[in-house]
N, CA, C and O of each residue as an XYZ file, in Angstrom:
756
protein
N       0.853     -1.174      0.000
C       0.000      0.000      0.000
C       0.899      1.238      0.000
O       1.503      1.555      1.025
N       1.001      1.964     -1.167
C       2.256      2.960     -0.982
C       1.554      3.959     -0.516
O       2.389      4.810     -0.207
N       0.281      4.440     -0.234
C      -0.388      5.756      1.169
C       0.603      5.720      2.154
O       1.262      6.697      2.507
N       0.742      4.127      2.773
C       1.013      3.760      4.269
C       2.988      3.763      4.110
O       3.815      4.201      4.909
N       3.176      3.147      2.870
C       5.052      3.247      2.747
C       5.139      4.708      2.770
O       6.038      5.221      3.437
N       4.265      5.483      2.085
C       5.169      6.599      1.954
C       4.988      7.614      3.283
O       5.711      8.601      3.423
N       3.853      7.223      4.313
C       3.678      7.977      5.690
C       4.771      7.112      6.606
O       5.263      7.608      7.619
N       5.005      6.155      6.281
C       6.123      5.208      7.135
C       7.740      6.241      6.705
O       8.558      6.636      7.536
N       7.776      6.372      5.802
C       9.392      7.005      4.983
C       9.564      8.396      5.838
O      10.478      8.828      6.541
N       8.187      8.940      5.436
C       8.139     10.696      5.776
C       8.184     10.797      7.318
O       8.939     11.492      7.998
N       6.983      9.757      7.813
C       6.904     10.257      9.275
C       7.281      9.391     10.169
O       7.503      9.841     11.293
N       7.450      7.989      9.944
C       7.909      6.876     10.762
C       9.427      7.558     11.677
O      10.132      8.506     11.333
N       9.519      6.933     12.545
C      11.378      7.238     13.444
C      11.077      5.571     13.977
O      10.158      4.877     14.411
N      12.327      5.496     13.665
C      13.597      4.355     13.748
C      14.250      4.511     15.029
O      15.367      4.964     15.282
N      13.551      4.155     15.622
C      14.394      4.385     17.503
C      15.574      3.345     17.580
O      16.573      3.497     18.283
N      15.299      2.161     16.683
C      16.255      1.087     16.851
C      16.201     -0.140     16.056
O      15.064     -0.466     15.714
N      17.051     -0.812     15.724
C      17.056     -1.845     14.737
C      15.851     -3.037     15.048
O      15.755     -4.127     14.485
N      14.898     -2.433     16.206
C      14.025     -3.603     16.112
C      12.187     -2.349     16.529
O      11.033     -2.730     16.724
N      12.699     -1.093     16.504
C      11.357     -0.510     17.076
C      11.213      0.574     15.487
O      12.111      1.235     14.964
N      10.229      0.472     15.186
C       9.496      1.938     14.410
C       8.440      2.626     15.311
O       7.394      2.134     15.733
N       9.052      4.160     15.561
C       7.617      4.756     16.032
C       7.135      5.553     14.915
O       7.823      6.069     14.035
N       5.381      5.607     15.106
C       4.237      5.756     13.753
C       3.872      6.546     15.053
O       3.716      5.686     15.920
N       3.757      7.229     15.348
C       2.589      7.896     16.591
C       2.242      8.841     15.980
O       1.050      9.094     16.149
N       2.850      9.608     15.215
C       2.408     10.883     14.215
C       1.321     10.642     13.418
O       0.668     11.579     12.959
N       0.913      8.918     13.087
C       0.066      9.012     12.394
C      -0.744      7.520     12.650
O      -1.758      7.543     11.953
N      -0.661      6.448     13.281
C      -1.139      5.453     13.436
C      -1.567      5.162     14.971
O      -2.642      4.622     15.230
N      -0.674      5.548     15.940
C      -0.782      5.189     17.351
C      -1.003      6.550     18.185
O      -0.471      6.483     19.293
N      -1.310      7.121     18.062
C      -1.020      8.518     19.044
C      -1.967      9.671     18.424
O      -2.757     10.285     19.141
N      -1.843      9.897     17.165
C      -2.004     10.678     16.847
C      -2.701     10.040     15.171
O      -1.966      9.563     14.307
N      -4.018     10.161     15.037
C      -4.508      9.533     14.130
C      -4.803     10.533     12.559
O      -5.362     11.630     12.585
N      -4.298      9.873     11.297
C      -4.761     10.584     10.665
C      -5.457      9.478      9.665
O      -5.137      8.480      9.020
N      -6.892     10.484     10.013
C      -8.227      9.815      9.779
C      -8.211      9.640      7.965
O      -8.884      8.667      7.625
N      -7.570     10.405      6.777
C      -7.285      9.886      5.970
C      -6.894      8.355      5.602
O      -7.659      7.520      5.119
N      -5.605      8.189      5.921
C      -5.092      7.043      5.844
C      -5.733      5.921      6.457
O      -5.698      4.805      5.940
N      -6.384      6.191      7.658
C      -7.196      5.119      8.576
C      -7.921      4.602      7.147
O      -7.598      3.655      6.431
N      -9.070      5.615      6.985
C     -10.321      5.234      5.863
C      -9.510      4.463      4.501
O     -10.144      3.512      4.044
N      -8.173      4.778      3.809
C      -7.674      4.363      2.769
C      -7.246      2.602      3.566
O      -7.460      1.511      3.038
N      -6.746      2.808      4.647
C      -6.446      1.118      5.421
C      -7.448      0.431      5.517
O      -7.469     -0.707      5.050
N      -8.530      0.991      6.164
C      -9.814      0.072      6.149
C     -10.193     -0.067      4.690
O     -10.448     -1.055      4.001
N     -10.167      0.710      4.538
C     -10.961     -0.002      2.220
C      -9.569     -1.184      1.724
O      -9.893     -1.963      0.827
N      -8.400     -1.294      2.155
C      -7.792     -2.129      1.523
C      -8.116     -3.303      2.205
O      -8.405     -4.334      1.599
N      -8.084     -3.207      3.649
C      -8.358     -4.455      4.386
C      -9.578     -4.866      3.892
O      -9.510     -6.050      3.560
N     -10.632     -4.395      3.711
C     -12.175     -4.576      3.211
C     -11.971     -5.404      1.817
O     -12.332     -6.511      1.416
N     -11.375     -4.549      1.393
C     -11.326     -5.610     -0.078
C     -10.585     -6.686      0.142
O     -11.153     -7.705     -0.251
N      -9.378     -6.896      0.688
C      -8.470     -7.956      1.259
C      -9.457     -9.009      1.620
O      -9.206    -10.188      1.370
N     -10.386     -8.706      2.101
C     -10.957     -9.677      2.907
C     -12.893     -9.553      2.713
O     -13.638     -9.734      3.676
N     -13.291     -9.294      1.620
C     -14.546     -8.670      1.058
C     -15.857    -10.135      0.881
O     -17.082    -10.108      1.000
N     -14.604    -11.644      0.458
C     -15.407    -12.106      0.311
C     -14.467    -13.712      1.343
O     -14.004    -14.795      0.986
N     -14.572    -13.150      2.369
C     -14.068    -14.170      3.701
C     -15.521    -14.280      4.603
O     -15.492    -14.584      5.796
N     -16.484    -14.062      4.049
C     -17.599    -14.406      5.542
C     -17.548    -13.425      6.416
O     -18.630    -13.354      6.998
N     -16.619    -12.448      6.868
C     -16.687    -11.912      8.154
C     -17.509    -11.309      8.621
O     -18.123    -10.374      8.106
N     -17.676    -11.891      9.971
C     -19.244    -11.555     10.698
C     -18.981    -10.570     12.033
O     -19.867    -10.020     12.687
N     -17.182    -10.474     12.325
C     -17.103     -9.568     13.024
C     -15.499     -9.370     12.954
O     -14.725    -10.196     12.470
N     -15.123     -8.080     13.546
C     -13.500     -8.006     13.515
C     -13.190     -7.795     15.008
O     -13.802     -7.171     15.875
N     -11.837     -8.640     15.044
C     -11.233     -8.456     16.590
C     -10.264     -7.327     16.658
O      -9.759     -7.220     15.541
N      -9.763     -6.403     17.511
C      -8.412     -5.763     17.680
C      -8.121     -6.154     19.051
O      -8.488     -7.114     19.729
N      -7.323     -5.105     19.293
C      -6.849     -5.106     20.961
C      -6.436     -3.065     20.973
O      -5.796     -2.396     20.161
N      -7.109     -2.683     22.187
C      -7.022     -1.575     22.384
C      -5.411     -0.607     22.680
O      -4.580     -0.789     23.569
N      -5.414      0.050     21.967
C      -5.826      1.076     21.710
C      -5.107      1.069     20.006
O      -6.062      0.636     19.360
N      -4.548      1.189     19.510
C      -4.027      0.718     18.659
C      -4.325      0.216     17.568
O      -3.813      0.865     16.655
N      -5.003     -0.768     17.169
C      -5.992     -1.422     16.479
C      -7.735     -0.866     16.377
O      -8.667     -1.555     15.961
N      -7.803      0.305     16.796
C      -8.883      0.327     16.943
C      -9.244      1.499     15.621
O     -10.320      1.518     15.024
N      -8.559      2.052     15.456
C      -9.028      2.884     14.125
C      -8.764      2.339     12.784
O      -9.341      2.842     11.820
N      -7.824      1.210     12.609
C      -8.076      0.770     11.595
C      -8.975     -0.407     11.221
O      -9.141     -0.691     10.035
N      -9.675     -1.235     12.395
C     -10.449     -1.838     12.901
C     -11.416     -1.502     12.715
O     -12.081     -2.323     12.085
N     -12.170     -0.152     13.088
C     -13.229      1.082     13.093
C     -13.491      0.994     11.321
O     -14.437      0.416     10.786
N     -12.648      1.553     10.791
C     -12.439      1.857      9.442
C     -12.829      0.620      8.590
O     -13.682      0.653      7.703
N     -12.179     -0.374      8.918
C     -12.426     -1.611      8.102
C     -14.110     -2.117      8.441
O     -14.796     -2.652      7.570
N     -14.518     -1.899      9.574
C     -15.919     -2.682      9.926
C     -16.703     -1.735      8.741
O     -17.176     -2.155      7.685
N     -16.697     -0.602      9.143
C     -17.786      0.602      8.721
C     -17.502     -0.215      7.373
O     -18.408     -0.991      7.069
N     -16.048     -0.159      6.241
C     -16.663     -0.451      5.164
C     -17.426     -1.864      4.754
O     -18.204     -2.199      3.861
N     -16.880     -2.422      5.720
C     -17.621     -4.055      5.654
C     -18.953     -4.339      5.942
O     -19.548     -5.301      5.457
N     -19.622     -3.242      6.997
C     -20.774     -3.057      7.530
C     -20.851     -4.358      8.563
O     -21.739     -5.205      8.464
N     -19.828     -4.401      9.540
C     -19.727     -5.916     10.545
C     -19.381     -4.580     11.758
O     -19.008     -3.414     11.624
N     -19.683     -5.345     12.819
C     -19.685     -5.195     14.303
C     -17.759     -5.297     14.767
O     -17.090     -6.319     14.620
N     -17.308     -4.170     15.235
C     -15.568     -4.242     15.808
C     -15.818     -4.408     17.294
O     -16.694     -3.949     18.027
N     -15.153     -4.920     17.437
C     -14.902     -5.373     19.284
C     -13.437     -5.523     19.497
O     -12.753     -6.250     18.778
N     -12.982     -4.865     20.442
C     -11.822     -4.515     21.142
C     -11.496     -5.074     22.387
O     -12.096     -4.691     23.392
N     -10.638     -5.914     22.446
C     -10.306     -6.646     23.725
C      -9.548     -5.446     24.763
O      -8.549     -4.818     24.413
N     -10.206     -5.282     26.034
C      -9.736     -4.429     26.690
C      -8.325     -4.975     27.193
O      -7.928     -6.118     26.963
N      -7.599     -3.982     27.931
C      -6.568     -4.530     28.561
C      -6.722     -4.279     30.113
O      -6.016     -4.852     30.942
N      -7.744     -3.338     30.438
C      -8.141     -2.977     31.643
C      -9.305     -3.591     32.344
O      -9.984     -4.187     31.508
N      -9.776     -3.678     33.461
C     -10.655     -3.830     34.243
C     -11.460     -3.317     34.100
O     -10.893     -2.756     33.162
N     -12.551     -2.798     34.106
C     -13.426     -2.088     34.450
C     -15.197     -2.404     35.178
O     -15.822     -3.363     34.726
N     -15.518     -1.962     35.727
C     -16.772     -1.678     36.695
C     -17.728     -2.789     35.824
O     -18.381     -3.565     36.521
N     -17.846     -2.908     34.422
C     -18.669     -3.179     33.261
C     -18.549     -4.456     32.990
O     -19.491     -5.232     32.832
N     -16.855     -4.839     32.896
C     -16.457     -5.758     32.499
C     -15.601     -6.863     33.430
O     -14.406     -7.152     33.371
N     -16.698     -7.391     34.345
C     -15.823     -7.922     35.433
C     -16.392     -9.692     35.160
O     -16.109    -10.606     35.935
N     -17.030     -9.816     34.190
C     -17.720    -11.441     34.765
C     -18.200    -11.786     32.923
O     -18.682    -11.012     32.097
N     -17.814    -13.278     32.793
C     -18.485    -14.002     31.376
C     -17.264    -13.499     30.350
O     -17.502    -12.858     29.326
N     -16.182    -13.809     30.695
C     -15.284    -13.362     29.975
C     -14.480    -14.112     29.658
O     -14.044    -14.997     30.395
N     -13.844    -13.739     27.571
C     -12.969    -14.627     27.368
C     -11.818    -13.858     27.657
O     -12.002    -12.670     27.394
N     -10.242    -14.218     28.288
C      -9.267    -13.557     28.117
C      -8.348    -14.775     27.917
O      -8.666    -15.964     27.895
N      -6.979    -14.137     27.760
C      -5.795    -14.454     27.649
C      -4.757    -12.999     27.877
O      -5.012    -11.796     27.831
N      -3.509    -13.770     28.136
C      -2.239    -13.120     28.348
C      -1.320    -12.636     27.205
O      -1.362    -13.510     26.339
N      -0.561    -11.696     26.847
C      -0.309    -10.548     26.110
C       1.094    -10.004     26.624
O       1.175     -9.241     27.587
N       2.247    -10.481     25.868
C       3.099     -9.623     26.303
C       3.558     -8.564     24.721
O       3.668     -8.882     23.537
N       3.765     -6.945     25.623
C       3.804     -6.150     24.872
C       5.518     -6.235     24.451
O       6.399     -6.334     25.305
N       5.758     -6.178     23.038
C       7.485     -5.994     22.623
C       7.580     -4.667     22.913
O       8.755     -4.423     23.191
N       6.854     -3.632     22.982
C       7.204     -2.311     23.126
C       7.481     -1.763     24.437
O       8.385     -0.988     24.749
N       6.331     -2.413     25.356
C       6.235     -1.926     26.263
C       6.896     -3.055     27.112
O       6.242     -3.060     28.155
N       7.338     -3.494     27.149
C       8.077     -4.904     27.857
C       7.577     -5.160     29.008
O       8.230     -5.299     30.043
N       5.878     -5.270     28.847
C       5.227     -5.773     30.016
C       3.921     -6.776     29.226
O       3.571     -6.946     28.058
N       3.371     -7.399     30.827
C       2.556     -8.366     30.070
C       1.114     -7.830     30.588
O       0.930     -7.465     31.750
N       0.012     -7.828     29.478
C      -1.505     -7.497     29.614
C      -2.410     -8.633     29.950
O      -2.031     -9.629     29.334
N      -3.598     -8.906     30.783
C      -4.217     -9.869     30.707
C      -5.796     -8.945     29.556
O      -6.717     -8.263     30.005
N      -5.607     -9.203     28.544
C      -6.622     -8.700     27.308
C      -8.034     -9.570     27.747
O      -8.071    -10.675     28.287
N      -8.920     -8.902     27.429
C     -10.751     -9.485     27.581
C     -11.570     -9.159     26.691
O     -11.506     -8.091     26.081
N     -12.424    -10.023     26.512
C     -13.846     -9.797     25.664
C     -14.843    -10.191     25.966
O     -14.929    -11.419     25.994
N     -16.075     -9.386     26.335
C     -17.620    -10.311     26.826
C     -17.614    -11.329     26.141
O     -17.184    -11.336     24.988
N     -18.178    -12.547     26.847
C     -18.639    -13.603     25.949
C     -20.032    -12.995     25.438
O     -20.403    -13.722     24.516
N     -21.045    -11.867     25.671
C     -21.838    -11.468     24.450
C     -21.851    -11.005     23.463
O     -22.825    -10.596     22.830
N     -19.983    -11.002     22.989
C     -19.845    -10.465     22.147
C     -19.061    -11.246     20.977
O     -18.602    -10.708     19.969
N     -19.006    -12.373     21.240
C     -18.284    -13.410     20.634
C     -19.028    -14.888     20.675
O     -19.085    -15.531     21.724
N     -19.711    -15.462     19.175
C     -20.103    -16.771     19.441
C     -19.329    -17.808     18.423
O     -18.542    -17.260     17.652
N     -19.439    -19.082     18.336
C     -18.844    -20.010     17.914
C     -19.886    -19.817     16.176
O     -19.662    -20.668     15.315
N     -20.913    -18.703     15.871
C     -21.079    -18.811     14.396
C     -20.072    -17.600     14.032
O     -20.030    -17.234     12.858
N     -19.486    -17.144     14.728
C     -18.877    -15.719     14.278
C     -17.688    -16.226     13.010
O     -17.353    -17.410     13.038
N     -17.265    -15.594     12.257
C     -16.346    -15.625     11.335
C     -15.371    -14.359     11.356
O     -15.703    -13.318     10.788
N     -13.924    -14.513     12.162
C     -13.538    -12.927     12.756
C     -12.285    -13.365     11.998
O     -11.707    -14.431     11.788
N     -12.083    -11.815     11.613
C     -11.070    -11.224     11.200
C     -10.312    -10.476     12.183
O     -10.959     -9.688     12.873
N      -9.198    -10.561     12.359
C      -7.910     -9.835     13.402
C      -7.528     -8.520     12.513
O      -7.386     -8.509     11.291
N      -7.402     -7.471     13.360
C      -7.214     -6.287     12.495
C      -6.074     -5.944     13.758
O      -6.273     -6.323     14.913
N      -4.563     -4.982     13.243
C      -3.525     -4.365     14.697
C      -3.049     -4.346     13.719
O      -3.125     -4.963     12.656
N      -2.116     -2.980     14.435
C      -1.143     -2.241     13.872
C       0.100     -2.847     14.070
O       1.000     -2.027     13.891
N       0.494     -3.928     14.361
C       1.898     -4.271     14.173
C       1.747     -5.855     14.395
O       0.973     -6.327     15.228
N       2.520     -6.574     13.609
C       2.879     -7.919     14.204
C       4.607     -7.639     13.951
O       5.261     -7.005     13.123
N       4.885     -8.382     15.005
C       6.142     -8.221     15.299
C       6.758    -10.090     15.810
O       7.171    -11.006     15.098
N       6.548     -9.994     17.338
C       6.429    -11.614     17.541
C       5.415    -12.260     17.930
O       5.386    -13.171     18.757
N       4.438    -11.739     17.258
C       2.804    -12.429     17.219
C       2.307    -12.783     18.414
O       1.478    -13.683     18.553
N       2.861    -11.985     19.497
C       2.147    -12.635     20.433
C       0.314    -12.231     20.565
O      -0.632    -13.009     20.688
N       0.334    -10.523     20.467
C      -0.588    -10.220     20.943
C      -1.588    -11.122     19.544
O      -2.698    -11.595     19.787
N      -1.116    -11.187     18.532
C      -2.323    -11.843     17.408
C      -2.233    -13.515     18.159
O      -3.131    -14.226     17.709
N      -1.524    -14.082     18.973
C      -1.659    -15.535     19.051
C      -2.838    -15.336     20.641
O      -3.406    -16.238     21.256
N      -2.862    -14.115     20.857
C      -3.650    -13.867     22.165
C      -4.745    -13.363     21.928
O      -5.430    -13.197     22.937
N      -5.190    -13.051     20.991
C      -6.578    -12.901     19.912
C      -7.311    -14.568     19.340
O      -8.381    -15.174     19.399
N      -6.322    -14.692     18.952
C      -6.473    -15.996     18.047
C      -7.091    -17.191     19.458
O      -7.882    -18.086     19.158
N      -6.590    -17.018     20.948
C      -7.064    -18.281     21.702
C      -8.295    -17.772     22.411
O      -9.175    -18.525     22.828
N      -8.320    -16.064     22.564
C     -10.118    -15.417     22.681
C     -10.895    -16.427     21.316
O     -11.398    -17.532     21.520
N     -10.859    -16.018     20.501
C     -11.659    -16.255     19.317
C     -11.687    -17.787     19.552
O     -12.832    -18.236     19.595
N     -10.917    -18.489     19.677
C     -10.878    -20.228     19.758
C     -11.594    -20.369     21.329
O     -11.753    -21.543     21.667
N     -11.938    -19.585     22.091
C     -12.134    -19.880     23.133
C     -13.741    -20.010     23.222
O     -14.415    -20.747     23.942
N     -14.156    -19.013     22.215
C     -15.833    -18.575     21.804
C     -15.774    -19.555     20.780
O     -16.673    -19.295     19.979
N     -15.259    -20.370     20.496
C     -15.477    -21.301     19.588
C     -15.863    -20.407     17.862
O     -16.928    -20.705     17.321
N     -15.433    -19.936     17.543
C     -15.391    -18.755     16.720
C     -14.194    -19.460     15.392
O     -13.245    -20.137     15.789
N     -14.361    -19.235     14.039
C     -13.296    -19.066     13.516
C     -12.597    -18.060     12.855
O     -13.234    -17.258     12.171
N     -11.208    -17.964     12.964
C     -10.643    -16.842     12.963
C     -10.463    -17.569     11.136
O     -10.154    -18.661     10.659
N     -11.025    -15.684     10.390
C     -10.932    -15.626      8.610
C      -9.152    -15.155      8.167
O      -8.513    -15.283      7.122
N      -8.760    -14.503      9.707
C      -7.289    -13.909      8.861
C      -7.251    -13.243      9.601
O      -7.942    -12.941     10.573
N      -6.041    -12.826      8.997
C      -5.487    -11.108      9.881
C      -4.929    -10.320      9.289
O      -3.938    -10.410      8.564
N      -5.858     -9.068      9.716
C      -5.195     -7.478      8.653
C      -4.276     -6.812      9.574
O      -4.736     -6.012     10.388
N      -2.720     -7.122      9.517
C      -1.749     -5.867      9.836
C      -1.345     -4.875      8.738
O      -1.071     -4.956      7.541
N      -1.445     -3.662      9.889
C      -1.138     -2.794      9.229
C       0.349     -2.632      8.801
O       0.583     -2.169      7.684
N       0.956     -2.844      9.294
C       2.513     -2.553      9.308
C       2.877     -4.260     10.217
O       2.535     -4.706     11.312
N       3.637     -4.747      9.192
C       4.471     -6.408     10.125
C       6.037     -5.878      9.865
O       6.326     -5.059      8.993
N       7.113     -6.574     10.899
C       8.312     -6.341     10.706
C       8.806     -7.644     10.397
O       9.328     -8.353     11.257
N       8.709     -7.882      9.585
C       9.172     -8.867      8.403
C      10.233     -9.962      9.154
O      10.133    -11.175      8.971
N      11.282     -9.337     10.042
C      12.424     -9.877     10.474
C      12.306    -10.555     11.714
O      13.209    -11.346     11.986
N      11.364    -10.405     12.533
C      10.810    -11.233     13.645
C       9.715    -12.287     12.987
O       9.037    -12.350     11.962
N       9.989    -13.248     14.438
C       9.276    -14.436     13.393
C       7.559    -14.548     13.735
O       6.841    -15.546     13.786
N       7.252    -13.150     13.935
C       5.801    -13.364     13.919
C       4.532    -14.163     12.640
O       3.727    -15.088     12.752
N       4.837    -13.410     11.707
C       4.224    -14.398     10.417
C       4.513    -15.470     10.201
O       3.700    -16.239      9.689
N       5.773    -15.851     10.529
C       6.502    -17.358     10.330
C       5.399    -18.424     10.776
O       4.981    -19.458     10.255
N       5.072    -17.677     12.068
C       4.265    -18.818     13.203
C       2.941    -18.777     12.884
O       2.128    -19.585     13.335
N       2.681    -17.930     12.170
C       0.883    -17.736     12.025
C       0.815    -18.340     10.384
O      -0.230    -18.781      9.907
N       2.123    -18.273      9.621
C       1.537    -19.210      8.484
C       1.618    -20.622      9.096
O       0.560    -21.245      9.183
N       2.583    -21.107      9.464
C       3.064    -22.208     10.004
C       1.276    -23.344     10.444
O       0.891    -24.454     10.077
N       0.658    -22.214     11.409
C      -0.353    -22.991     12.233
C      -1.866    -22.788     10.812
O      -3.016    -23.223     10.861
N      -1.211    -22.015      9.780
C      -2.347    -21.726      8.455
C      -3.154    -20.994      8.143
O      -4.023    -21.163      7.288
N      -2.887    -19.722      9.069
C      -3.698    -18.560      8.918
C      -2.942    -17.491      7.726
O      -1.817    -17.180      7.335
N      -4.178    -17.224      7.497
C      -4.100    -16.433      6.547
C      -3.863    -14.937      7.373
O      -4.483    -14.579      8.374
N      -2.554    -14.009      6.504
C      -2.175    -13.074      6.959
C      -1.835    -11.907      5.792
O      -0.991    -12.088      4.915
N      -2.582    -10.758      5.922
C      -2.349     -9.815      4.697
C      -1.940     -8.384      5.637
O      -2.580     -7.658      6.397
N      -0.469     -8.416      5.121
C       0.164     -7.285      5.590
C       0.372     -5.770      4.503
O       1.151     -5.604      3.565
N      -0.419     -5.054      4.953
C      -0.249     -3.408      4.095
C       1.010     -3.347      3.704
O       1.333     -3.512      2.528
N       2.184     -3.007      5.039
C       3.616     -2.809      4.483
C       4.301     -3.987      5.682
O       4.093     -4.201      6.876
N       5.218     -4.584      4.620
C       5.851     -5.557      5.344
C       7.883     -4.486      5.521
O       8.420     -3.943      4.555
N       8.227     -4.505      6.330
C       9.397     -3.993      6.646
C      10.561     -5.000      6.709
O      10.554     -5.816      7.631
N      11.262     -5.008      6.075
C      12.448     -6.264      6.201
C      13.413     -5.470      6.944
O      13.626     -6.226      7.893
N      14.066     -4.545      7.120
C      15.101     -4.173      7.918
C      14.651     -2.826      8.532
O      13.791     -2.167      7.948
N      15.223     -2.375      9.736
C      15.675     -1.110     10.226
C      16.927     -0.720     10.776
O      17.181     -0.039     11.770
N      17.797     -1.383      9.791
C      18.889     -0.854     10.064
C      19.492      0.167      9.785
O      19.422      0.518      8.607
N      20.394      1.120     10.854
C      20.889      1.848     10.389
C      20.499      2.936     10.356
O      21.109      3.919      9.935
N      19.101      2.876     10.932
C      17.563      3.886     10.570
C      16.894      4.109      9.981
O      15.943      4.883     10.092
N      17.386      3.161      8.787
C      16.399      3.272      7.249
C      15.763      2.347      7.314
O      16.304      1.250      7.447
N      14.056      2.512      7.223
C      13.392      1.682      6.321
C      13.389      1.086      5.305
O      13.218      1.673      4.237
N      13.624     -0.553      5.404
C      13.763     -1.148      4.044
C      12.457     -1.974      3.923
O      12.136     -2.868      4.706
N      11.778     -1.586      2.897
C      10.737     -2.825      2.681
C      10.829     -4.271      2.169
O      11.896     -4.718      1.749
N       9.885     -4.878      2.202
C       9.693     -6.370      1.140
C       9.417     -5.742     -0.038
O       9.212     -6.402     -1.056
């Protein structure tokens, strides 16, 4: 998707041979252009997969998630990472460790919001070492649900996150795949 290579070139920073920060335009700081151009590619990516709902994980995943449902016309649900007053009981979770944040999340989803006819699509802004998508993937298996794929926005090619998610046979469609950051330069696939 050259929208997303060429906001990665201009505005992406290279903190280190294994981190890209996007906050200028994907994580922090959203620009609602590109969101709507991500969701129409993921939409078509995935237009004629069944999907009856899309998963993310907050905060992060949620505007291109947003973007992709609206054009699909399906229901987005966001696995919290927090507690809350609302969400204390009938819940699927699993465990989540962040590469960025070098801590671990326990992520949730009502079970009224997830059933075993659902057909879900994974939508997040990064796979890296797949954890948080392998911590989606055992919510969704947990609702007895099958998972159609997964839309990243940005994968770093050089960790073996995709490795493991073709490996187990999921289908995975990455916008921009990144093979190196070395040096500080973005190199693509």
């Amino acid at each position: 998707m050259e929208a997303l290579h060429k906001k990665i070139r201009e505005e992406g920073i290279v903190l280190s041979d294994q981190v890209l920060k996007v906050d200028a335009f994907l994580n922090h700081q959203i620009d609602p252009v590109l969101m709507q151009q991500i969701g129409d590619e993921f939409a078509t990516l995935f237009a004629h997969s069944g999907i009856t709902k899309i998963v993310t994980i907050e905060a992060s995943g949620i505007a291109p998630a947003v973007m992709t449902g609206l054009k699909l016309g399906i229901p987005v649900i966001f696995a919290r990472k927090h507690q809350s007053l609302t969400l204390t009981e009938n819940l699927f979770s699993a465990n989540v460790f962040s590469f960025t944040k070098q801590t671990e999340s326990t992520i949730a989803i009502s079970t009224r919001h997830l059933t075993s006819s659902d057909r879900v699509l994974i939508i997040d802004d990064f796979l890296a070492n797949g954890k948080a998508s392998q911590a989606l993937i055992s919510i969704i298996k947990q609702a007895g649900a099958t998972v159609a794929g997964l839309g990243i926005v940005i994968e770093k090619s050089f960790q073996g996150g995709r490795a493991e998610l073709d490996a187990q046979g999921y289908r995975v469609e990455s916008l921009a795949r990144v093979k190196s950051l070395t040096g500080g330069v973005v190199t693509f696939v």
